[in-house]
C-alpha positions as a Markdown table, in Angstrom:
| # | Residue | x | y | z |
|---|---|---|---|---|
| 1 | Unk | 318.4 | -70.2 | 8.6 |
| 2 | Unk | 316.2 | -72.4 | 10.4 |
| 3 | Unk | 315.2 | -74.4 | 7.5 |
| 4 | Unk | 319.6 | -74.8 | 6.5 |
| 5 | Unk | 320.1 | -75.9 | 10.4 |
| 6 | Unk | 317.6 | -78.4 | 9.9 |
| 7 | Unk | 318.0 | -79.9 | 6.6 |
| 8 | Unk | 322.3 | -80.5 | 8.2 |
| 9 | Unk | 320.6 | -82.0 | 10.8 |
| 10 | Unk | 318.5 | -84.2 | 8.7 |
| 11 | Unk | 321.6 | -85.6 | 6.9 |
| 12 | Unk | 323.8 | -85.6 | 9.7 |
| 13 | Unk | 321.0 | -88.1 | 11.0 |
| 14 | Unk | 320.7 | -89.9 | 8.0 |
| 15 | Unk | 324.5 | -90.2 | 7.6 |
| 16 | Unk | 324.3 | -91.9 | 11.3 |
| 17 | Unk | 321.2 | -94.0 | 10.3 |
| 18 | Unk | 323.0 | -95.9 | 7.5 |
| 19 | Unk | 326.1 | -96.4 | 9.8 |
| 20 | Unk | 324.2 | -98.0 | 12.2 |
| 21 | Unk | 322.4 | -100.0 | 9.5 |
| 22 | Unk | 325.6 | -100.9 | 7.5 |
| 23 | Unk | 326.6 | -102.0 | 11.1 |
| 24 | Unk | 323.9 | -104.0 | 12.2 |
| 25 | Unk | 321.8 | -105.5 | 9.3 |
| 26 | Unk | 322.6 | -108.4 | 7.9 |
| 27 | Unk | 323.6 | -108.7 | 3.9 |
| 28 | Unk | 323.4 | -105.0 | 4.0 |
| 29 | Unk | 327.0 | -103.8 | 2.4 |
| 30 | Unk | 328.6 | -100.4 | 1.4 |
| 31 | Unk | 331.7 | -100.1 | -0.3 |
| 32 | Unk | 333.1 | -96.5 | 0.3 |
| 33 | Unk | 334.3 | -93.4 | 3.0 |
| 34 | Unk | 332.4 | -91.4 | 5.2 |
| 35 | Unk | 332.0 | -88.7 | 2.3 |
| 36 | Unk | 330.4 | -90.7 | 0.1 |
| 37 | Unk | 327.8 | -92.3 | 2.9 |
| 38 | Unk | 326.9 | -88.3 | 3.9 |
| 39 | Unk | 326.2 | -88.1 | -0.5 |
| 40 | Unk | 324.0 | -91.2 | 0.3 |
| 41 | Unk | 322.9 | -89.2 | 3.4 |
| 42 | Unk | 322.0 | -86.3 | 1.2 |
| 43 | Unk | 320.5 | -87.9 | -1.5 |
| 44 | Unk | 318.1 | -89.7 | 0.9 |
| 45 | Unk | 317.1 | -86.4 | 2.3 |
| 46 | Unk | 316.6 | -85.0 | -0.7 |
| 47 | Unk | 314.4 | -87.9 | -1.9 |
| 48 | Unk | 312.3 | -87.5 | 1.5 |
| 49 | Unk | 312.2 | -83.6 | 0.8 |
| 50 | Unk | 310.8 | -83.6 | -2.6 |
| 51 | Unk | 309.5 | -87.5 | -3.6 |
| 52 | Unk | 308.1 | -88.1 | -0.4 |
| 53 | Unk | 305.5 | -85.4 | 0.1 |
| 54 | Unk | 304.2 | -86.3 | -3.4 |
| 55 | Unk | 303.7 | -90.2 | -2.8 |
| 56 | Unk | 302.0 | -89.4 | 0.2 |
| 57 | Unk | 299.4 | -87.0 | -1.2 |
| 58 | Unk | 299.0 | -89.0 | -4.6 |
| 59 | Unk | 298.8 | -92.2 | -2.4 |
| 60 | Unk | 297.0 | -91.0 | 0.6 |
| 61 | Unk | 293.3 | -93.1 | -0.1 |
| 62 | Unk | 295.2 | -95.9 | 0.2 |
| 63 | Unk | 297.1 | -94.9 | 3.0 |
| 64 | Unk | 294.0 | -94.4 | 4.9 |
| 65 | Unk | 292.6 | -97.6 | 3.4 |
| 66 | Unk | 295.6 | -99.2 | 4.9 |
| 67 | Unk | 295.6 | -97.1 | 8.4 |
| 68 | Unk | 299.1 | -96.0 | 7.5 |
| 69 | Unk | 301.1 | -98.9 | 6.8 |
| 70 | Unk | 301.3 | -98.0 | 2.9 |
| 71 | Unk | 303.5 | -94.8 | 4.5 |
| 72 | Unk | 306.0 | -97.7 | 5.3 |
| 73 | Unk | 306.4 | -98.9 | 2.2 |
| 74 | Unk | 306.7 | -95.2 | 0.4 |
| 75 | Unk | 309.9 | -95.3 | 3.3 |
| 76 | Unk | 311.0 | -98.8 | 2.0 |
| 77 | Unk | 310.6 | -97.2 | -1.6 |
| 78 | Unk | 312.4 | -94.4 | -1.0 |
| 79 | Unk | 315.5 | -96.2 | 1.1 |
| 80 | Unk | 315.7 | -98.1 | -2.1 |
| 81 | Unk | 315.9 | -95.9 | -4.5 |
| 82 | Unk | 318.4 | -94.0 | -2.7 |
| 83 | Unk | 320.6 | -97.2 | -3.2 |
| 84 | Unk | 319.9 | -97.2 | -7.0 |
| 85 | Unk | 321.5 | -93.7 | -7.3 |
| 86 | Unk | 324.2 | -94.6 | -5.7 |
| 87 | Unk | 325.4 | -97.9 | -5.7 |
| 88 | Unk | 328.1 | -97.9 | -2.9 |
| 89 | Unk | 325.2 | -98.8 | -1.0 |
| 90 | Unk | 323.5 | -102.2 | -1.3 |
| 91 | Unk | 320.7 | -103.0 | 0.8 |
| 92 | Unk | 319.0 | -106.1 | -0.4 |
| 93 | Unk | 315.0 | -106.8 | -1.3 |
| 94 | Unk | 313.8 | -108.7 | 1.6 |
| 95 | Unk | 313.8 | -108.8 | 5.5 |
| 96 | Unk | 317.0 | -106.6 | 4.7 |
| 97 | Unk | 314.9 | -103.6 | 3.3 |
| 98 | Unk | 312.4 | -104.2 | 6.1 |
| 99 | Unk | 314.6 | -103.6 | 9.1 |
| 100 | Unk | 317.0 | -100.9 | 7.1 |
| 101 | Unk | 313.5 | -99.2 | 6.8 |
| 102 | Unk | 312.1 | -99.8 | 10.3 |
| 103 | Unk | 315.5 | -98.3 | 11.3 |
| 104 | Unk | 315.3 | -95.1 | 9.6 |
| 105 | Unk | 311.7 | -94.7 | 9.8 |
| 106 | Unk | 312.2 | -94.3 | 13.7 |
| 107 | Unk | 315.3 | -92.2 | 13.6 |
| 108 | Unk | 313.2 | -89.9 | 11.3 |
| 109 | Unk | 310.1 | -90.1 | 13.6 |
| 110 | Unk | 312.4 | -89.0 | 16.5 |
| 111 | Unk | 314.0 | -86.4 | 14.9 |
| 112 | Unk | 310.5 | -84.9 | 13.9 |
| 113 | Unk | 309.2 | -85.4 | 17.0 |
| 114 | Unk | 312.5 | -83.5 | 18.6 |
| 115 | Unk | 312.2 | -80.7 | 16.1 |
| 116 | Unk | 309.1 | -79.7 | 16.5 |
| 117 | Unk | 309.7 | -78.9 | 20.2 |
């Protein structure tokens, strides 16, 4: 049960994430309802569940080579290619990738930190 509670909260999150993003970033542009931005939600969190632990262990020489920035661009990867699968969310290459990731890679960090209390 605890792992269902948390994996809702993780998408509820997400689902707020890329409001706020859609929101505040510039060029960054969704065309849909709030059912298909918690699908976007959920696919992201699916993609962090399952790709992300992966490209972190595969990866993880050169994240130490890098002293962890390479773990922001695995986030930036990820973001994006939770836009390719589904397109009612366009965030562009560029400075609008950068601060849709910087915004979601604290909103996860908090969330972690919060859940492990």
């Amino acid at each position: 049960m605890k792992f269902l509670s948390r994996l809702v909260l993780q998408v509820v999150l997400n689902a707020l994430g890329l409001w706020f993003i859609i929101q505040t970033v510039p060029d960054v542009s969704y065309s849909g309802d709030i059912a298909r931005l918690i699908v976007t939600a959920l696919v992201l969190g699916i993609l962090n569940f399952l790709l992300k632990p992966i490209l972190k262990l595969v990866l993880s020489p050169l994240i130490a080579l890098t002293l962890g920035l390479l773990t922001f661009v695995i986030n930036a990867f990820i973001l994006y290619l939770a836009t390719q699968l589904v397109p009612s969310l366009v965030i562009p290459l560029g400075w609008p990738l950068i601060w849709s990731t910087l915004i979601m890679s604290i909103i996860n960090f908090l969330f972690n930190l919060l859940a492990k209390k």
